[in-house]
N, C-alpha and C positions, 0 to 999 in steps of 0.2 A: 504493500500500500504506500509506496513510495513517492511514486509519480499521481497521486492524486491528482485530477483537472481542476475538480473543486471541493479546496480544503482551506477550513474555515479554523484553522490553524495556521494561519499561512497568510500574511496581510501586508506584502508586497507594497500594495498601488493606494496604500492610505498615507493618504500627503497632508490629507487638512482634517479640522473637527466638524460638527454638526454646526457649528456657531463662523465657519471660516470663510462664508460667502456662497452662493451658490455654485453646487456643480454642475457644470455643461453635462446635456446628454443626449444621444440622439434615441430615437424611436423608429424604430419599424415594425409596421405594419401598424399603422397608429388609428385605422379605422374600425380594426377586429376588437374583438371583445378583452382582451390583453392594452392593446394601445390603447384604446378606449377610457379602461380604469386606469393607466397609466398615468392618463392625464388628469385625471382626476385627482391623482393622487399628489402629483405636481403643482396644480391651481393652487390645492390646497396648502404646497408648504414651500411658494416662489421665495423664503429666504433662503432655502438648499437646495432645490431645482432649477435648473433654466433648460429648457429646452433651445436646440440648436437647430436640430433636421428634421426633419419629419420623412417615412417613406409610406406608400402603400400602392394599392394593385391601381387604385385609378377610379374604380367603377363607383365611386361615392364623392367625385368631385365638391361637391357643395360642403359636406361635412369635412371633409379635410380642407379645404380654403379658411373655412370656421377654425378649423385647428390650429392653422397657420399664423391667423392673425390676430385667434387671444394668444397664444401662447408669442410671439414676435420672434416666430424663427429665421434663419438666415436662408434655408434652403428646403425646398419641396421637393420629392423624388417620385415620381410615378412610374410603374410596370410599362402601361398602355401609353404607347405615346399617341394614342388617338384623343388621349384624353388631356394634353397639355392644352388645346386651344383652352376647351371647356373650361380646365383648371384657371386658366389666365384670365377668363372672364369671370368666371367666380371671385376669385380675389382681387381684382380690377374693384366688383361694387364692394367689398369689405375694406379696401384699403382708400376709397376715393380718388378724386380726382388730384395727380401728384405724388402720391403716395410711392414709397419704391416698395415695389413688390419682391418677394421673396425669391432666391436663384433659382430657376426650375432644372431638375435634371430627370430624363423621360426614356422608359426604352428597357430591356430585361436586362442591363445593368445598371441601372438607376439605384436599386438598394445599396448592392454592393460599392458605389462609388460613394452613398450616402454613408454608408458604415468605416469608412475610413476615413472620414473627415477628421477634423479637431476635436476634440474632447475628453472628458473624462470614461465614461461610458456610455456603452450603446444595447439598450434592449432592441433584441430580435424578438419580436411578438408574428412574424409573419409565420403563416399556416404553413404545412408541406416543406417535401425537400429541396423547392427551390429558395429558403433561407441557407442551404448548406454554403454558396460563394461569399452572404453576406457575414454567417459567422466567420468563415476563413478570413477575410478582408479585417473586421475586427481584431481579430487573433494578431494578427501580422500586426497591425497598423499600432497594437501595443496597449487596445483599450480593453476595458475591464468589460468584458458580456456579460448581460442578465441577459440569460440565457429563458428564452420562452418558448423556441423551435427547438421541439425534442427533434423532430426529423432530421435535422439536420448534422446531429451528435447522431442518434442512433445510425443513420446512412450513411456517413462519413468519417464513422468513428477513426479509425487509424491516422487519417485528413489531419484532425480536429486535434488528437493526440499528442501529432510530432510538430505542432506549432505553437498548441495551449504552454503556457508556464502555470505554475502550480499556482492555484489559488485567483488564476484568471478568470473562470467562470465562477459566475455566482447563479445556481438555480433559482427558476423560476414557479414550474409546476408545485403545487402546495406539496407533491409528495418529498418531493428532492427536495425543498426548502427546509421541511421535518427534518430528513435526516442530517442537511447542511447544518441544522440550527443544533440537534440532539447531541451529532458527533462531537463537538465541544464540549462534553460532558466528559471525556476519557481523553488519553493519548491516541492517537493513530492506531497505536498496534494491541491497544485494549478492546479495540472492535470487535466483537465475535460475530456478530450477526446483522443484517438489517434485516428488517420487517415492514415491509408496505405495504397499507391498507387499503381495502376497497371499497367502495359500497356493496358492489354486488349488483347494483344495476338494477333495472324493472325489473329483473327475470328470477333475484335470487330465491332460493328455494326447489326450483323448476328441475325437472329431470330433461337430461333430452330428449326422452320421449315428447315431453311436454310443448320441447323448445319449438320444435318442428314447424307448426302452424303458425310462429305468430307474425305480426302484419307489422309492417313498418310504423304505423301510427304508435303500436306498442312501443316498441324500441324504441322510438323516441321520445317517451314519456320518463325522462329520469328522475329519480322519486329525489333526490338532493342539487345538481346543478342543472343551469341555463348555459346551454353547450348551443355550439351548431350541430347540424344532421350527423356529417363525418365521426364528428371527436363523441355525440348521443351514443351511434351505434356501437364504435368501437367500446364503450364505457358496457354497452350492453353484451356485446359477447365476451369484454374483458380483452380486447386487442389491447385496448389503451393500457391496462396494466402489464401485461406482457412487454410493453415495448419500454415501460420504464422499468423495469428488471432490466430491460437490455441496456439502458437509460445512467441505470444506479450502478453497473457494471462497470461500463466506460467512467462517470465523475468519481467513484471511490477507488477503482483497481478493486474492489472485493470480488470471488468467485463467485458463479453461481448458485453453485450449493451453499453459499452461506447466504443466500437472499431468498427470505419468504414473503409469502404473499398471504394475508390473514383479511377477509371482508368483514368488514365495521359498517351496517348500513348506517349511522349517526353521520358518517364522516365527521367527526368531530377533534380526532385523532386520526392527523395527517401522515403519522409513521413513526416510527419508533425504532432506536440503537438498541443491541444487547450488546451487554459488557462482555468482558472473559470471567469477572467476580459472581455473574448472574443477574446482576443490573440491568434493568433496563431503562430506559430514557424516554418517554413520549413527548410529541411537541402536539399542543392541542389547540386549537380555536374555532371559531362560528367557521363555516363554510364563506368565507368569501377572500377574493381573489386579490384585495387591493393589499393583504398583509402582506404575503409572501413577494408582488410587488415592490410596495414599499419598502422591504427590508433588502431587496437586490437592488435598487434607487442607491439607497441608505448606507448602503453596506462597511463598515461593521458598525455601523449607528441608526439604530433604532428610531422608525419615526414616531411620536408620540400620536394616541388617536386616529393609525391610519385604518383600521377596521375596528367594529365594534369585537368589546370583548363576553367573557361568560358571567352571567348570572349565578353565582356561586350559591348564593342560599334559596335559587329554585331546584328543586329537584329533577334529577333526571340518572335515566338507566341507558349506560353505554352495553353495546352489545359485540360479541365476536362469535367467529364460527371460522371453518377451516375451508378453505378452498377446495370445491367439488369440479374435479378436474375432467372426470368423464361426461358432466355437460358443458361446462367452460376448457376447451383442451387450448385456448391462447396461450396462456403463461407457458404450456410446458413446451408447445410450440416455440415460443419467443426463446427460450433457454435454450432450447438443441441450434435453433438459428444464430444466437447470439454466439454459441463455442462453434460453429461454424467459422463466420466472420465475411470479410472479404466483403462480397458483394451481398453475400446472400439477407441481410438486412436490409439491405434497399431495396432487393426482390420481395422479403416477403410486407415491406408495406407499401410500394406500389401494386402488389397484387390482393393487398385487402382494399386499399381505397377503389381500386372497381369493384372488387366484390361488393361491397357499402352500397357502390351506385347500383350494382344491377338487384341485387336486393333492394335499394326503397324506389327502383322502377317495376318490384315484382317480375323481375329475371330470376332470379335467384332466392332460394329459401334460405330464410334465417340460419339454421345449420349449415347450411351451406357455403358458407360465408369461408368459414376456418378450414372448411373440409377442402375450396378451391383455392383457398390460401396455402395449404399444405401439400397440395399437389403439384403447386407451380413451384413453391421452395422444393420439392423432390426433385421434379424434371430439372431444375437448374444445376442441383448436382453439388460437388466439393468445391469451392476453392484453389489451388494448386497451392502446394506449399511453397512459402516462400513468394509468393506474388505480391508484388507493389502496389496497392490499391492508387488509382490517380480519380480525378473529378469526372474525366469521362468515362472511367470504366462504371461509376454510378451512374450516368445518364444511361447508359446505354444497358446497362441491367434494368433498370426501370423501365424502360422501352419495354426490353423484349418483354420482362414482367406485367405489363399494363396488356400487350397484346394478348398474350398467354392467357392474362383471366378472364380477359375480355371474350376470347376463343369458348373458354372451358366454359362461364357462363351461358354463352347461347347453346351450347351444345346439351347443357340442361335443361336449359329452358325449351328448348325444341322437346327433347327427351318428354316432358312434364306437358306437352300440349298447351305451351303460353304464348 
């Protein structure tokens, strides 16, 4: 556990106090539900915040022009450059007549060119693995990541690896943030165990038999967060936890036999360290997303009031139960993928986000999902040892991976009369 990515023992890139002026930061993907509370969480504490850049895909011009010009960034970055006019006249009536308007940079390297600008740090909140250039560019470029693009660690893990320095990444998912926050409870090699927890999803309890029938409206019904469709479903067959096992693999160096997965429907305990004395460590709060946020903003200083906390003298019953792995087979999926390596992480989550899609287009059954996800990690086969992972050997796994499920799904669905 040596090379830890993010160790929270390890505080390099702390130059200033809470009280030392604002720190620059860039944002990406500042329209998603991540940039969103981001900013939230910034308005609210412009003596330690200052936003710099802003990036995102483009399709929500209006509310990022908004973004732009409360927050007084220097520079806009959009995906779509069809979407630069639009942008330019959105922020044209925000900034009036005069006004200098903010650098635009447009085009599918716009993030990446946003992420290595000047500053302190840069949250990556963009969806999918096309954040993998933008963390690289960060990495490089020396600035500290709040890391909110699991995809981009998970697909690029080796990438990500041989350029992070210790303690560069600061997690963002509540779960990695648990453990990030827990493991300052021990030394490094007092670690025995992590424990990440789940809800469990609309489905928990459910046999596979059960799983079989049910309809996408289901799935996306999460009994604890307001996710989009993608991150809903995966939450419901448990992808989304499988891929942070693969997740908490890469930021700690911990093996995978020493990383469990324990469903908590509460969500209220985000994950928990075990010691080597038998200790265990839990980090707990209300389910919401601007803590774990604000403490990678923050980072190692605590922002005061950025989520509500717990009501200690109402009562309430936390619950745990073991992961039922013959209807959820993700996690053990994600484990054999993950001591794989190489590409086959990239393959197997661009061949679940089509499954995702052909499932809530009713292509594809529910079960079905992990069972065509695991047949295209099959066909894609070993790794070779000793092979140098580069950025385009992950496009081009994804590729062929997006086709492959894409294939395997119609051929079900023909199969099944849809």
């Amino acid at each position: 556990m040596t090379d830890a990515l993010a160790d929270p023992h390890y505080l390099p890139h702390v130059t200033e106090g809470p009280g030392d002026g604002p720190r620059d930061i860039v944002i990406l993907g500042s329209t998603g539900s991540v940039g969103t509370q981001a900013i939230d969480v910034v308005l609210r504490n412009p003596d330690r915040f200052r936003v710099v850049a802003l990036s995102a895909a483009g399709t929500r011009v209006e509310l990022l022009a908004e973004q732009a010009h409360r927050l007084g960034v220097r520079t806009v970055a959009v995906a779509d450059e069809a979407a630069v006019e639009p942008l330019r006249r959105a922020l044209a009536g925000r900034y009036g007549a005069g006004g200098t308007l903010p650098e635009i940079l447009a085009g599918p390297r716009a993030a990446t060119e946003a992420a290595a600008l000047e500053c302190h740090s840069v949250l990556n909140g963009i969806t999918g693995s096309i954040g993998l250039r933008p963390t690289l560019a960060a990495l490089e470029a020396g600035r500290v990541l709040i890391l909110a693009n699991k995809e981009s660690l998970i697909v690029g893990g080796p990438l990500v690896k041989a350029i992070a320095r210790p303690g560069q990444i600061v997690p963002v998912d509540s779960e990695h943030s648990a453990l990030f926050q827990a493991m300052r409870g021990g030394s490094r090699a007092e670690v025995r165990k992590l424990v990440v927890t789940a809800s469990g999803g609309p489905f928990r309890g459910r046999t596979r038999a059960e799983l079989a029938g049910v309809l996408p409206a289901d799935a996306l019904a999460h009994p604890t967060w307001d996710m989009g469709p993608v991150i809903t479903v995966n939450s419901a067959t448990l992808v989304n936890k499988g891929l942070e096992v693969i997740e908490a693999h890469l930021l700690y160096d911990v093996p995978f036999e020493r990383i469990e997965v324990v469903v908590h429907p509460q969500s209220y305990i985000h994950s928990m360290v075990e010691f080597a004395d038998g200790s265990t460590l839990a980090q707990a709060s209300p389910p919401d997303m601007r803590m774990p946020i604000a403490l990678g903003l923050g980072w190692p200083h605590r922002v005061p009031d950025a989520a509500p906390a717990f009501d200690w003298a109402k009562a309430s019953t936390w619950e745990f139960f073991p992961l039922d792995d013959d209807a959820f087979p993700a996690v053990a999926l994600a484990r054999h993928v993950g001591s794989l390596g190489g590409t086959a992480p990239a393959v197997f989550n661009a061949a679940n986000e089509e499954c995702v899609d052909a499932f809530l287009a009713g292509r594809l059954p529910f079960t079905g999902i992990v069972d065509t996800v695991a047949r295209v990690v099959e066909e894609h086969g070993t790794p070779a040892a000793g092979t140098r992972l580069t950025v385009e050997d992950v496009l081009q796994a994804e590729t062929w991976a997006r086709a492959r499920a894409r294939a395997l799904a119609q051929q079900a669905s023909e199969a099944a009369g849809v």
